[in-house]
C-alpha positions, 0 to 999 in steps of 0.5 A: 392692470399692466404694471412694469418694472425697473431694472433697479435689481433687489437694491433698491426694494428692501421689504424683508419685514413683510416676510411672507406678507410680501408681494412681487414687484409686479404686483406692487407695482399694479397696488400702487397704479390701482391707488393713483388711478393710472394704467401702469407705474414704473416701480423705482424703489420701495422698503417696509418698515414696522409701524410703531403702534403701542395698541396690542390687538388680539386680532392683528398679526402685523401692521407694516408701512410700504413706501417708495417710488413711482413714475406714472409717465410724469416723473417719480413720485413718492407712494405709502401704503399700509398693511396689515395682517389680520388673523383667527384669534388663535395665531395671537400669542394672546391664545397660549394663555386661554386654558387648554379645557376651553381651548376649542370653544374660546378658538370660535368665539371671537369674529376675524373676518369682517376686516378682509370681507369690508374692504373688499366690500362697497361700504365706502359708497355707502357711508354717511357723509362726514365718514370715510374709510381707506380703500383696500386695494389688495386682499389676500385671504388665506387657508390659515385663517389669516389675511393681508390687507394691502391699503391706502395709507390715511392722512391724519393729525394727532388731534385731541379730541374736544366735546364738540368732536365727540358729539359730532363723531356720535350723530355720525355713528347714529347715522351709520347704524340707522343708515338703510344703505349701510344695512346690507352689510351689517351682518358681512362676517359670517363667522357666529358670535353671542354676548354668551361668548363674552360672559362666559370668556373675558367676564368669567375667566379674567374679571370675576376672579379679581372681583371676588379676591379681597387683595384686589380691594387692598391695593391702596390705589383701588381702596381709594379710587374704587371706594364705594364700588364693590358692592355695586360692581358685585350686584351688577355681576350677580346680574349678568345672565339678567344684562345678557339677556337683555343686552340680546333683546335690544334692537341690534343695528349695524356698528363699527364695533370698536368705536374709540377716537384712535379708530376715527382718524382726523386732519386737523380743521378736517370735521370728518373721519376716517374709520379704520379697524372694524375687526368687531364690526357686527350688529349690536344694540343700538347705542353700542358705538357709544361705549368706546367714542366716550371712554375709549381715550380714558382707558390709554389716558389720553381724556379725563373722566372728570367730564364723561357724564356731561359728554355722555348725555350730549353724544346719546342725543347726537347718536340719536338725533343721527338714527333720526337723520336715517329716517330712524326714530328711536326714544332716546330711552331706548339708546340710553338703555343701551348705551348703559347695558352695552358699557356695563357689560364690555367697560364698566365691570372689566374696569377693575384693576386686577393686574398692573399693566406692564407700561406702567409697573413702577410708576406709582403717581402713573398707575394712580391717575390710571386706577382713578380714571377706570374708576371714573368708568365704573361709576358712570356705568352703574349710574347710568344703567340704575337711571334707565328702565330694562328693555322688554 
């Protein structure tokens, strides 16, 4: 694709906080004639900024708006592009804290490549109807095990999810997974992961301790929010060579991985989405999406948990009436299951408070409302695993 350049000189391109994530004005000046579907643009001028975005990610090294002008023939016009850099876990700051005698084993624990391999991929044509995804226009993998994402920018509103979106949001994940199109490219990271991995990591090095450490329990906000619970959380850990085996036996189908409101991008009046963030994008078992649709807004305290059991039971339905929609019939039995084993695992035991986060060090009545709801987490978990039968 030809792309031509102004004579406007480094004045008026100031993208110096890409770094080495930047491209030539050639280049993008072909990205952004590729996003409007032209032969060619004249590059006017354009700069970079930081997206400011407070959700840290182990896996994501930048994330970086690119806005500017263009003339297609027709005048210039205002262009946005995201970016963003992805990486192997252990360019995070994140990996300095991994114990040096699991160092190794924990650099090849955690899947990175399904990002770059999607977008380069033809999954757009092949979601359900009601979901979309950006279109990557730029893939830049690289020999360090890291890649840049050059992508169209998406629209969105910040709207507050209601019931009736979440249950929409899971016939659509029901969908996804059941969908004989999307099949293809469920397993496109090639790079090995196994619930073992996540049992003997993040469960065995950063909740259990807190578990077992009677000064975890003695924290008047967890005493009081938690009560009742440390048995029932201990059982569950005692049990989790027994929920890991069982969460490998569940029949695995393809999942965004990461499912939770700020990945489902909306407009407002709009009863789509738009995925973004598939970095956990692999086969799970099936109900897996469900985990993060229904608690990923409690977590950052943007929903109460007041109403999760009674939006759980309608978005497990959904989830299944959308596999069904695929031609999938699965028991509802079976999504349920499923649903409680996944959210047990990766949700309902990390729910404890072992550390209070930094944001919210100092503010007592902040660090209250938070404990309350992770203990909302936790209680629906184990309720809904003791109300289902272990899969064969």
């Amino acid at each position: 694709m030809k792309a031509t350049l102004t004579d406007a000189g480094t004045a008026a391109h100031r993208r110096e906080v890409l770094g080495a994530d930047d491209v030539t004005d050639a280049e993008l000046a072909a990205i952004v004639a590729d996003l409007w579907g032209v032969p060619a643009v004249t590059l006017e001028d354009s700069a970079a900024e930081t997206v400011d975005y407070d959700v840290p990610s182990i896996l994501t090294g930048a994330r970086t708006w690119v806005r500017g002008h263009a003339d297609a023939g027709d005048g210039a016009r205002p262009f946005t592009l995201f970016v963003k850099r992805v990486h192997h876990w252990r360019h995070s700051p994140a990996f300095a804290f991994v114990p040096p005698e699991v160092g190794e084993w924990a650099a090849d624990s955690l899947p990175w490549r399904a990002e770059p391999l999607l977008y380069a991929s033809d999954l757009a044509e092949r979601l359900p109807d009601g979901f979309a995804m950006p279109r990557g226009l730029r893939i830049d993998e690289r020999e360090d095990q890291t890649a840049v994402l050059w992508l169209e920018a998406v629209d969105c509103d910040p709207v507050r999810w209601t019931y009736d979106d979440s249950v929409r949001a899971a016939r659509l994940l029901g969908r996804l997974s059941g969908s004989p199109a999307v099949a293809p490219l469920a397993a496109i990271d090639p790079q090995h992961w196994h619930i073992d991995n996540f049992v003997a990591g993040r469960l065995a090095y950063t909740v259990l301790p807190g578990l077992d450490d009677d000064a975890t329990w003695e924290h008047p906000a967890v005493a009081e929010h938690f009560a009742g619970l440390r048995d029932p959380l201990t059982a569950a850990a005692q049990h989790l060579d027994a929920l890991a085996g069982e969460f490998t036996r569940l029949r695995h189908l393809a999942a965004h991985g990461d499912a939770c409101p700020n990945n489902l991008l909306r407009r407002e009046g709009d009863p789509g989405f738009t995925l973004i963030d598939f970095g956990f994008w692999r086969p799970q078992p099936v109900g897996f999406d469900l985990s993060q649709l229904l608690v990923g807004d409690v977590q950052i305290g943007k929903h109460d948990v007041d109403d999760l059991p009674e939006r759980a039971e309608a978005c497990v339905r959904a989830y299944d009436a959308g596999l069904a929609d695929e031609g999938l019939e699965v028991p509802v039995e079976e999504v349920r299951r499923g649903h409680a084993v996944s959210l047990v695992l990766f949700n309902g035991l990390p729910s404890l408070p072992t550390e209070v986060p930094a944001h919210l060090d100092g503010d007592a009545a902040a660090f209250d409302h938070w404990v309350r709801q992770r203990a909302g987490i936790a209680r629906y978990a184990l309720d809904v695993l003791a109300r289902t039968e272990p899969a064969a």
